[in-house]
Biotite code that builds the C-alpha atoms (Angstrom):
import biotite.structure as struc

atoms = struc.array([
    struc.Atom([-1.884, 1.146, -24.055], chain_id="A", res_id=1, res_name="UNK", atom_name="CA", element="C"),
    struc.Atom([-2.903, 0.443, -20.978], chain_id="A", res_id=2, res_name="UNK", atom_name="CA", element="C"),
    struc.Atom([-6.236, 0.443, -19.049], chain_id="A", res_id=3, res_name="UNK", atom_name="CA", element="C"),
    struc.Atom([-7.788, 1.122, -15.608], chain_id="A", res_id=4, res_name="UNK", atom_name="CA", element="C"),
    struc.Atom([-11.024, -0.454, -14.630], chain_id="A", res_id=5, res_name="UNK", atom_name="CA", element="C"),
    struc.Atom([-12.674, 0.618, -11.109], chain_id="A", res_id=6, res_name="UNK", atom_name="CA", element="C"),
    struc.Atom([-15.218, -0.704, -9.748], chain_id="A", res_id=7, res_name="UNK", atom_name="CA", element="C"),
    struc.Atom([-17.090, 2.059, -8.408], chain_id="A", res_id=8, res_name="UNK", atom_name="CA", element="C"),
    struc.Atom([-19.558, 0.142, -6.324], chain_id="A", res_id=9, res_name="UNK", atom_name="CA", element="C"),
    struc.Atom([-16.717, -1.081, -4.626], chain_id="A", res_id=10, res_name="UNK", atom_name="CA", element="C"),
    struc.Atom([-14.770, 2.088, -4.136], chain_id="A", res_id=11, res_name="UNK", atom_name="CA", element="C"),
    struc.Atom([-15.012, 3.853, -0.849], chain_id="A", res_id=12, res_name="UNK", atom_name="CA", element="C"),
    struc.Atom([-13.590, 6.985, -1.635], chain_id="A", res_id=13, res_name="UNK", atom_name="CA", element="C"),
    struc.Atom([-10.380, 7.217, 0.361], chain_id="A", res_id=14, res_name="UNK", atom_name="CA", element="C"),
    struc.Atom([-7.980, 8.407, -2.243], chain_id="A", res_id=15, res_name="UNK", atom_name="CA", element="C"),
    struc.Atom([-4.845, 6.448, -1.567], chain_id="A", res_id=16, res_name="UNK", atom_name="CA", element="C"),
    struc.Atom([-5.261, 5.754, -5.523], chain_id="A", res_id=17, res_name="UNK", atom_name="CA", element="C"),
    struc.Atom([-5.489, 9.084, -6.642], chain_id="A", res_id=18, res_name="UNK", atom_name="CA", element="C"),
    struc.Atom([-2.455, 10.224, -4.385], chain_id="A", res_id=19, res_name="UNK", atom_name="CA", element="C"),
    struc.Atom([-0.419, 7.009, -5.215], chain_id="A", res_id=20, res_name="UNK", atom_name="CA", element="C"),
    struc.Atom([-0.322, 7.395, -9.243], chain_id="A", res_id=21, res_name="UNK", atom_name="CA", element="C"),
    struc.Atom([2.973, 9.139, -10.400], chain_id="A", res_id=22, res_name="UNK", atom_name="CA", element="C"),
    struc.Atom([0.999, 9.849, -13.325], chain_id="A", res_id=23, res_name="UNK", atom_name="CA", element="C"),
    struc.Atom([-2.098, 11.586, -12.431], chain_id="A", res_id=24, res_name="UNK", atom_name="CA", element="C"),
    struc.Atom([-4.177, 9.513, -14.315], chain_id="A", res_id=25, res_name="UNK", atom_name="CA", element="C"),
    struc.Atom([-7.201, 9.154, -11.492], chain_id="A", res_id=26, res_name="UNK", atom_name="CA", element="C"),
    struc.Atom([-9.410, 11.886, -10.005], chain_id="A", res_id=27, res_name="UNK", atom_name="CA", element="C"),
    struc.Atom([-12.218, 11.834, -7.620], chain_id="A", res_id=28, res_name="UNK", atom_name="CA", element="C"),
    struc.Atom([-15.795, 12.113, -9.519], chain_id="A", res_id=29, res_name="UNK", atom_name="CA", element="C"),
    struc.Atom([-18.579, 14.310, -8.579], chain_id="A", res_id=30, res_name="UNK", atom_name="CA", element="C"),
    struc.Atom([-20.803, 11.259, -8.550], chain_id="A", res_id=31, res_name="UNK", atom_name="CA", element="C"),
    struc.Atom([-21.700, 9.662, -5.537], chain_id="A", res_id=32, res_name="UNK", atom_name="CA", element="C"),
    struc.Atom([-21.437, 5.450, -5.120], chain_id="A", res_id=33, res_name="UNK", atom_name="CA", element="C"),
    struc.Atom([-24.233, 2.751, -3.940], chain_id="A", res_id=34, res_name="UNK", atom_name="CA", element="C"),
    struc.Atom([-21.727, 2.981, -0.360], chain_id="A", res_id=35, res_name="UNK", atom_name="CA", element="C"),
    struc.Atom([-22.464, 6.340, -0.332], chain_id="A", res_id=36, res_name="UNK", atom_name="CA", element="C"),
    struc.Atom([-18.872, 7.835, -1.308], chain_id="A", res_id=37, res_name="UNK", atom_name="CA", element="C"),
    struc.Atom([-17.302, 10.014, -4.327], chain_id="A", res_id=38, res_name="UNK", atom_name="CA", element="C"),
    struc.Atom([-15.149, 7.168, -5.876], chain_id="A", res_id=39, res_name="UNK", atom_name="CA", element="C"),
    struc.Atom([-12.558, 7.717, -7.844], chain_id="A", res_id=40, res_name="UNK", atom_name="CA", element="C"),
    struc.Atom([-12.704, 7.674, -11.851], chain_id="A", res_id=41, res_name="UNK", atom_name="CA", element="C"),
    struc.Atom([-10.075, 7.769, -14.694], chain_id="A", res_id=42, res_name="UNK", atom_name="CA", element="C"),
    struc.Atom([-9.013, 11.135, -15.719], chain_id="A", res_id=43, res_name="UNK", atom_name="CA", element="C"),
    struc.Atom([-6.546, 10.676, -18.239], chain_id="A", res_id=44, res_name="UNK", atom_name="CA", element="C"),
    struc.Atom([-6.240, 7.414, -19.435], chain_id="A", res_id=45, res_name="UNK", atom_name="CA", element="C"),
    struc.Atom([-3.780, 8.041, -22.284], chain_id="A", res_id=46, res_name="UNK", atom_name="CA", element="C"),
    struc.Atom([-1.271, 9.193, -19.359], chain_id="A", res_id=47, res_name="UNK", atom_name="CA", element="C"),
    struc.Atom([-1.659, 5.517, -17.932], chain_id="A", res_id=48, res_name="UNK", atom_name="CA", element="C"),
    struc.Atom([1.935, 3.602, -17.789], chain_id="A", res_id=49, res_name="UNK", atom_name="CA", element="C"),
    struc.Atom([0.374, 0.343, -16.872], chain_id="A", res_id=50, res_name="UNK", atom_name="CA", element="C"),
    struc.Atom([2.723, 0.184, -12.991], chain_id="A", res_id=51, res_name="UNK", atom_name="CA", element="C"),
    struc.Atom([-0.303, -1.197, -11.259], chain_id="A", res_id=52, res_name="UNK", atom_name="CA", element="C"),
    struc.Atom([0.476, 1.106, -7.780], chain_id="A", res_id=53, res_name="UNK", atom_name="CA", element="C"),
    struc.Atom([-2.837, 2.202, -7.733], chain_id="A", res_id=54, res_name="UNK", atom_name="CA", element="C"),
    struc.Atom([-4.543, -1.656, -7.428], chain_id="A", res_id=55, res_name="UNK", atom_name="CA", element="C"),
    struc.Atom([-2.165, -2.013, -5.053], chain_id="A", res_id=56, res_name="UNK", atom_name="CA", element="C"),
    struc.Atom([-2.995, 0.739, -2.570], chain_id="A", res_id=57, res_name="UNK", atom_name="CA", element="C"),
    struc.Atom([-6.588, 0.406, -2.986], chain_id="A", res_id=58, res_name="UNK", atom_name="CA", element="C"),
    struc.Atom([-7.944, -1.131, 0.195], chain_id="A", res_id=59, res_name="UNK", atom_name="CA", element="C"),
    struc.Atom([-11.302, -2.262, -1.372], chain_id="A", res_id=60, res_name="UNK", atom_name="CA", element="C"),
    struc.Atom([-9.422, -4.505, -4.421], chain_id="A", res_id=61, res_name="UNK", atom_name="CA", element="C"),
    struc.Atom([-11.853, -2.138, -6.265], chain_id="A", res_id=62, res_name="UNK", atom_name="CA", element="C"),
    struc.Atom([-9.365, -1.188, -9.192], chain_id="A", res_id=63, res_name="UNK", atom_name="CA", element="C"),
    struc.Atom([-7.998, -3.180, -12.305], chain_id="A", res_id=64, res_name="UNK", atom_name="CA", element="C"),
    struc.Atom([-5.565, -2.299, -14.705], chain_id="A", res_id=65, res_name="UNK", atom_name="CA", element="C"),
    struc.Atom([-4.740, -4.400, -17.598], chain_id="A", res_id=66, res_name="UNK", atom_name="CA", element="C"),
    struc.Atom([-1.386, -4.250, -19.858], chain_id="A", res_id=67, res_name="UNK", atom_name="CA", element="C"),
    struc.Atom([-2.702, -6.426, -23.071], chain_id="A", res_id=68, res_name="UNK", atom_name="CA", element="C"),
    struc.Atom([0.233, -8.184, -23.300], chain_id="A", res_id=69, res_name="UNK", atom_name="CA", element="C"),
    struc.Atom([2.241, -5.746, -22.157], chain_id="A", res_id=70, res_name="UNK", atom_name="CA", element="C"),
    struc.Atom([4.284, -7.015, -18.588], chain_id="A", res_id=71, res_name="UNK", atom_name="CA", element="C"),
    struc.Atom([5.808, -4.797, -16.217], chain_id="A", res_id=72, res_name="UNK", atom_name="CA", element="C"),
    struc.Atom([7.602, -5.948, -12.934], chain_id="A", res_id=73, res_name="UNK", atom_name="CA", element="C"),
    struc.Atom([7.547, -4.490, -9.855], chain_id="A", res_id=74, res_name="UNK", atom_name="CA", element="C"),
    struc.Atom([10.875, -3.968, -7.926], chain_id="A", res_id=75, res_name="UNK", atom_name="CA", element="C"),
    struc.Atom([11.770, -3.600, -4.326], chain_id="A", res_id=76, res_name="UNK", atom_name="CA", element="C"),
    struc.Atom([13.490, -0.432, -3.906], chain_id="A", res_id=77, res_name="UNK", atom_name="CA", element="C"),
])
């Protein structure tokens, strides 16, 4: 299964990751950051299909998601 790792002294709070995941897998917390922001956390992990959109959108290169072993390409549509 896959896995999402933010950084959340990184994270500024913007939400493009929460918006971006077709899988609704990331939330905002109630927590606030050392920047000052409400970063975003992992909801529901077990929903996670390992696509990687939301490291892409973030801004801040403040989320990882890792596959063990498991490879998934991205296409150009």
């Amino acid at each position: 299964m896959p896995g999402v790792t933010i950084d959340k002294n990184h994270c500024k709070g913007c939400e493009l990751c929460v918006k971006a995941c077709p899988q609704q897998v990331l939330g905002m917390s109630k927590q606030i950051g050392l920047k000052g922001y409400f970063y975003a956390e992992l909801v529901d992990g077990s929903r996670c299909i390992g696509c990687r959109i939301c490291a892409v959108v973030c801004p801040d290169v403040a989320i990882e998601v890792h596959t063990h072993g498991t490879s998934f390409v991205l296409f150009d549509y």
